[in-house]
N, C-alpha and C positions, 0 to 999 in steps of 0.2 A: 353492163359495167360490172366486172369481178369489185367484189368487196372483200376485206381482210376485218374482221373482228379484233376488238383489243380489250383489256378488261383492268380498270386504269383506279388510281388516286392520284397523282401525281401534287404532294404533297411536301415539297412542292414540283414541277416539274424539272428535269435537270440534264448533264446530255446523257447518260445511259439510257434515258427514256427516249430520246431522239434516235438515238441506236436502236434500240428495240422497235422504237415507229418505221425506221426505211428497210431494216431488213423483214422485216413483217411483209411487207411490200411485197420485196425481192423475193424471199421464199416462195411465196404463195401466189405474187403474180399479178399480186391486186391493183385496180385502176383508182381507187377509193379505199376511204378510213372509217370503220364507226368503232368509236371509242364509247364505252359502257362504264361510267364513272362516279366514285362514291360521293354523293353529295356531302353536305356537312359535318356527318359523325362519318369513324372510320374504320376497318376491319377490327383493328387491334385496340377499341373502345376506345378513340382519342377523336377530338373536335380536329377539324382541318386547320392547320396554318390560316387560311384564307378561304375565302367565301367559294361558293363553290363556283359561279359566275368568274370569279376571278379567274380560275383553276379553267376554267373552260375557255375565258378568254387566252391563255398558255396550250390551251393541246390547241386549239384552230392555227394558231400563229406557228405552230410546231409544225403543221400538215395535216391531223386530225381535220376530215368532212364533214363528221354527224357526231355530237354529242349527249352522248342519252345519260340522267342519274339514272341509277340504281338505286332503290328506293330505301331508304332509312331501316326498312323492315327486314330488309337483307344484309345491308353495308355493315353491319355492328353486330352481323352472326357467328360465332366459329367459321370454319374452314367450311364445312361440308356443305351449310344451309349458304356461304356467301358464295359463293362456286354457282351452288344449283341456282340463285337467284339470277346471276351476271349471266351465265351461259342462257338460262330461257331467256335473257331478255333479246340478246345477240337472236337465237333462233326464231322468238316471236318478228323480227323484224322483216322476216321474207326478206330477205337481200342481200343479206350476210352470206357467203362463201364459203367461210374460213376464217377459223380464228388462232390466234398467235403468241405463246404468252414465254415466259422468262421461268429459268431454271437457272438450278446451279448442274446438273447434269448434262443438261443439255442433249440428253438420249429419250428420246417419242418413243422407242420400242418399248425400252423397259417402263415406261410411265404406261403407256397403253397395253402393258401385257399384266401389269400390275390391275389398272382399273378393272378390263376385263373379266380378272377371277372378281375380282370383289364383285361385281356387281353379278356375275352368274350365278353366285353362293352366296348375297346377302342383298338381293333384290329388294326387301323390305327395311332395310335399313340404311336410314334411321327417319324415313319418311312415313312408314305406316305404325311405328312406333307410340304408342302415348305417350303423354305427357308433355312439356311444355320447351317450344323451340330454343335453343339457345342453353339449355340444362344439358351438361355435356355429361354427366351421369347416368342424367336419364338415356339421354343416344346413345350409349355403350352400354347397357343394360341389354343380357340376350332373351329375347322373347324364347315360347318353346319354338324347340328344334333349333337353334341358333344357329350359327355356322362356329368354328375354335375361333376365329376372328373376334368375333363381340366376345367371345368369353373369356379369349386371350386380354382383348383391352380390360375387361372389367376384370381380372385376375390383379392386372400391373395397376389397378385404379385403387383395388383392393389395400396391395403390398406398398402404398403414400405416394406412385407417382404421379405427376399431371396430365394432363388429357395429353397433350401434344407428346410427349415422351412413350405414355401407355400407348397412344396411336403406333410408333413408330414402331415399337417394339413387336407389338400384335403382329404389322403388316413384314416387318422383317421374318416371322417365322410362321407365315401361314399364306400371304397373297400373293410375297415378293421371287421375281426367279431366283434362284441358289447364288446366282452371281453377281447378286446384288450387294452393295455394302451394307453391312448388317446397320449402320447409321445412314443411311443413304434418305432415309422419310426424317431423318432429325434436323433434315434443312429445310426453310420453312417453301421456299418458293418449287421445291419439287413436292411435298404434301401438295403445296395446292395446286403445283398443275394434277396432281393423283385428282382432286378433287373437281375439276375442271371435266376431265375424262371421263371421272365417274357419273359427274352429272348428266355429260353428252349420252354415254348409255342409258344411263334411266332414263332422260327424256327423248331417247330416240331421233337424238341431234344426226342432222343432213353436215351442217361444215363439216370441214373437215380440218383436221388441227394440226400446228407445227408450234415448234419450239424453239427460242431461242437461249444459247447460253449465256447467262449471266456474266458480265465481265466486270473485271477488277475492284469491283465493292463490295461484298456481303450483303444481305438485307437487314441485317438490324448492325453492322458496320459502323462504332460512333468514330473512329479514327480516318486522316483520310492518308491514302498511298500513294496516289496517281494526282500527277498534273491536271487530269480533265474532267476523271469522273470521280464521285462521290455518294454516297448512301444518302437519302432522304431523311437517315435518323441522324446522321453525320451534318447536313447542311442545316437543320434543323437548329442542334445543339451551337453550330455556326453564329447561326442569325440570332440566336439565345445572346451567345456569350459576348458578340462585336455590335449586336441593332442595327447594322450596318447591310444592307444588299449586295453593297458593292464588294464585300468579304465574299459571295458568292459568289461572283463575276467568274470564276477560271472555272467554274463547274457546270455554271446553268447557260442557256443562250443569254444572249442581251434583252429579247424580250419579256422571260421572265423576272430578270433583273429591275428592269424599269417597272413592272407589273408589283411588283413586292413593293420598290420604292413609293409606288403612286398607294398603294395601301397602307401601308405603315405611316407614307406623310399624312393620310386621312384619319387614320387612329380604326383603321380597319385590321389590324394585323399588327403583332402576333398574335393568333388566338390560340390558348393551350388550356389544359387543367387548371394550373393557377390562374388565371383568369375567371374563370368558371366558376373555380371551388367557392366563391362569399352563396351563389347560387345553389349548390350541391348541402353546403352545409344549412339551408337554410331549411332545405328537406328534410336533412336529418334530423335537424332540432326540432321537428314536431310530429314526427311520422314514427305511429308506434309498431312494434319487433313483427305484428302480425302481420302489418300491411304491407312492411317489407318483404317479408319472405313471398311475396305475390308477384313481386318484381323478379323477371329474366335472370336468368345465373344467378340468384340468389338460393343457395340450396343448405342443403345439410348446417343449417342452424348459425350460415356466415352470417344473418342479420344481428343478431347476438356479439356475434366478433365486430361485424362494422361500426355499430350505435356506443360497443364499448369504447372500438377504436377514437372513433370522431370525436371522444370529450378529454382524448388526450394530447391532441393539435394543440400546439400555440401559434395562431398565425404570429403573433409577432417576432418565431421566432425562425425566419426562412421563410422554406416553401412549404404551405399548411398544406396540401397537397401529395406531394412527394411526401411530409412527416403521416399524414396517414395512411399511404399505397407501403410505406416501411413497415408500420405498425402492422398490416393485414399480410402482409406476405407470408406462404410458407412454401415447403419442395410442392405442395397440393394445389395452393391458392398462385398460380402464376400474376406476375403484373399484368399481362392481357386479359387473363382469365379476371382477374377484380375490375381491369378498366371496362369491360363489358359491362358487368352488374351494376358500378358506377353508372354507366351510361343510361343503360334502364331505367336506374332510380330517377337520376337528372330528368329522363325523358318521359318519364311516366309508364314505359311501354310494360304492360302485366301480362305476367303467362297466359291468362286467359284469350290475349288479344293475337299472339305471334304462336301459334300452337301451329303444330305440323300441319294439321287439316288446313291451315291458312295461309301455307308456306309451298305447300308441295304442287299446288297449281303453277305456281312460277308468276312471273312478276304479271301485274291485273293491266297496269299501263306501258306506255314509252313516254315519256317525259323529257321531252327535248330543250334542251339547255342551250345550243347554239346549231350555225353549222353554216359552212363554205357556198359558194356558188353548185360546185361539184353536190353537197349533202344537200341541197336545195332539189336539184333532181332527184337524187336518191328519198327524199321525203316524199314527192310526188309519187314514187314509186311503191314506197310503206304503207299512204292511204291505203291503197288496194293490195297490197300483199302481206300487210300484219295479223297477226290472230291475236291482237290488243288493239282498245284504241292508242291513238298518237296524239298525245296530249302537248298542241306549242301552247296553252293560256292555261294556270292554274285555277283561274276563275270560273272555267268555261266546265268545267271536270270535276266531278265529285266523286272519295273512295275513301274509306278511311284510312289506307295506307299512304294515299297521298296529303289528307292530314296530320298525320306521322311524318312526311318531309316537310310541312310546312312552320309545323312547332319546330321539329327541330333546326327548321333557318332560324327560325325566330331568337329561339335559347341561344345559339351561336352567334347573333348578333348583338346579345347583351353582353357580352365581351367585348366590345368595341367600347373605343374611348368616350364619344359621347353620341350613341346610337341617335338614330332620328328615325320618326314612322316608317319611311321608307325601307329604314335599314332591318327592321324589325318585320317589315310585310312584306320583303320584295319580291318575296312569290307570287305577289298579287298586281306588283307596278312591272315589273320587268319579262318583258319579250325576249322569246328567244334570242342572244348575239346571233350578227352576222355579220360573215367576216367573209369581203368582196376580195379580196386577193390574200392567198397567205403567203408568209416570209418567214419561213424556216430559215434558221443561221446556217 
């Protein structure tokens, strides 16, 4: 059975992502789906809409086989460490083929002629690097003999700009062919397929990869343009502004429409920041400057800036949330770059625990979240072809990273309107779904 790799949040799911799922297919050939997906917290340091179960129950019903999270310890990393974690997980799977992800270029050459040099001229970076995962200072920091790459970025890191910027900049004048656009890496979803590629190099990845172009939304897109499709930041601010599912109806299929509805009538959903924050600030109000700075993305003296920040909130006046992500921003400190360090603090995770040495083996499990008749064989198939175990019972399985997903279902379920044990352990009561026939719209 050919397999197609996907490397997923769907956050919530919508139909560009349905698009992305059949021509994944098409290109590639595939008879089967495994979708590799961030549980509870999310690349760009934000809690899921909906639970991750939920979110799984939507890619099966999409066409998705085999649903595997990504573990907490990757999901909430920069680009480079969330890439190398989703792809080892795809390749630990022995079954995967091919994997298939979304651009705004929509051109594999120049993304794979780009990774190629990086990783021929910066083989050690930012994996054999010290210092502490998630410190995007520290990962652009050149060791001796560097490659102009790490020197370029830590040059533009230098001169105030943000990681993602200095990134861009670096690789336009040292990785990228000449015919590249000189902003060509200042879109987010062509970094990370860079980073996707790059990872396949350095772990000596067998898929083999293709790419789809991105249509008619942007990824961080809050407007919408199109009749059908829309941005995940765009249906977000949506389901903000109307509470209503059915205001998303023209964008998502019908099942994820009813999925949201069945959440939201349970007081499962929305979960965002403000939801969170009585939690986050609860941290702040007794966690002193030192034991901050020990927390992930907390660097160059932000715990200082954050503890000033947070006594300047009035939750009564809006969103106490958004009033402190204003207060901490600058061109250095991006809202991604602080929702990570948030997320750390929230989650307890300290540099000590997420350091490279603990990152660079690639993910320890698979952790199966659901999966089709079709991902039922393909599991059969994973016992014996995976170089992890295959974890379907959280209970059954001991790691500390997977203690690291199970807090973090927990914390995300205290954002529901009136959580129940269940809702708070479900890591421990809930089986993988299965889903005996899918219905993609």
């Amino acid at each position: 059975m050919k397999t197609v790799g996907m490397i997923v949040e769907y956050n919530p799911l919508h139909n560009g992502h349905v698009y992305h799922c059949q021509q994944s297919k098409i290109v590639s050939g595939a008879d089967a789906v495994v979708a590799v997906m961030s549980g509870s917290f999310l690349q760009r340091g934000e809690p899921a809409l909906v639970s991750k179960w939920a979110r799984t129950e939507m890619a099966l019903r999409m066409g998705a086989d085999l649903v595997l999270e990504l573990p907490v310890a990757f999901s909430t990393q920069p680009a480079e460490w969330f890439a190398y974690g989703a792809v080892s997980a795809l390749e630990s799977t022995g079954v995967v083929d091919a994997f298939c992800f979304g651009s705004e270029s929509g051109d594999l050459g120049l993304l794979q002629s780009a990774a190629r040099r990086l990783h021929a001229t910066d083989r050690d970076a930012p994996y054999a690097k010290a210092g502490a995962a998630g410190d995007e200072a520290a990962l652009a920091s050149p060791a001796d003999g560097a490659m102009p790459f790490r020197e370029a970025i830590q040059a533009q890191l230098k001169a105030g700009a943000s990681y993602p910027s200095a990134y861009a900049a670096a690789a336009a004048g040292t990785v990228l062919d000449g015919d590249a656009p000189a902003d060509w890496l200042a879109q987010p979803n062509n970094t990370l397929g860079l980073h996707y590629l790059v990872a396949l190099e350095r772990l000596g990845g067998t898929m083999r990869p293709y790419t789809i172009r991105r249509q008619k939304a942007e990824y961080n897109q809050t407007d919408i343009t199109d009749e059908r499709i829309a941005s995940a930041t765009a249906l977000r601010k949506l389901l903000a502004d109307s509470t209503d599912p059915a205001a998303l109806r023209p964008y998502v299929p019908s099942y994820v429409a009813d999925v949201l509805d069945r959440e939201l009538r349970a007081g499962r959903a929305p979960v965002g920041w403000e939801s969170l924050f009585p939690a986050l600030f609860a941290r702040l109000a007794v966690v002193h400057p030192k034991e901050l700075a020990e927390y992930g993305e907390v660097t160059e003296g932000l715990e200082h800036r954050i503890l000033k920040a947070v006594t300047e909130v009035r939750p009564d006046e809006g969103e106490p949330f958004e009033q402190l992500l204003q207060a901490l921003k600058t061109k250095r400190y991006t809202r991604t770059k602080l929702q990570r360090a948030l997320t750390r603090i929230l989650l307890n995770h300290r540099k000590d625990e997420l350091t490279p040495d603990a990152l660079r083996a690639g993910v320890p499990y698979l952790r199966v979240l659901g999966f089709s008749d079709r991902g039922r064989t393909l599991l059969r198939t994973m016992r014996k072809t995976a170089s992890v175990p295959v974890v379907a019972k959280a209970a059954a399985f001991r790691h500390r990273f997977l203690d690291l997903d199970i807090r973090a279902a927990t914390v995300h379920a205290t954002a529901f309107r009136q959580p129940t044990r269940r809702d708070l352990y479900r890591d421990y009561y809930e089986p993988p779904i299965r889903l005996t026939e899918t219905s993609p719209d």
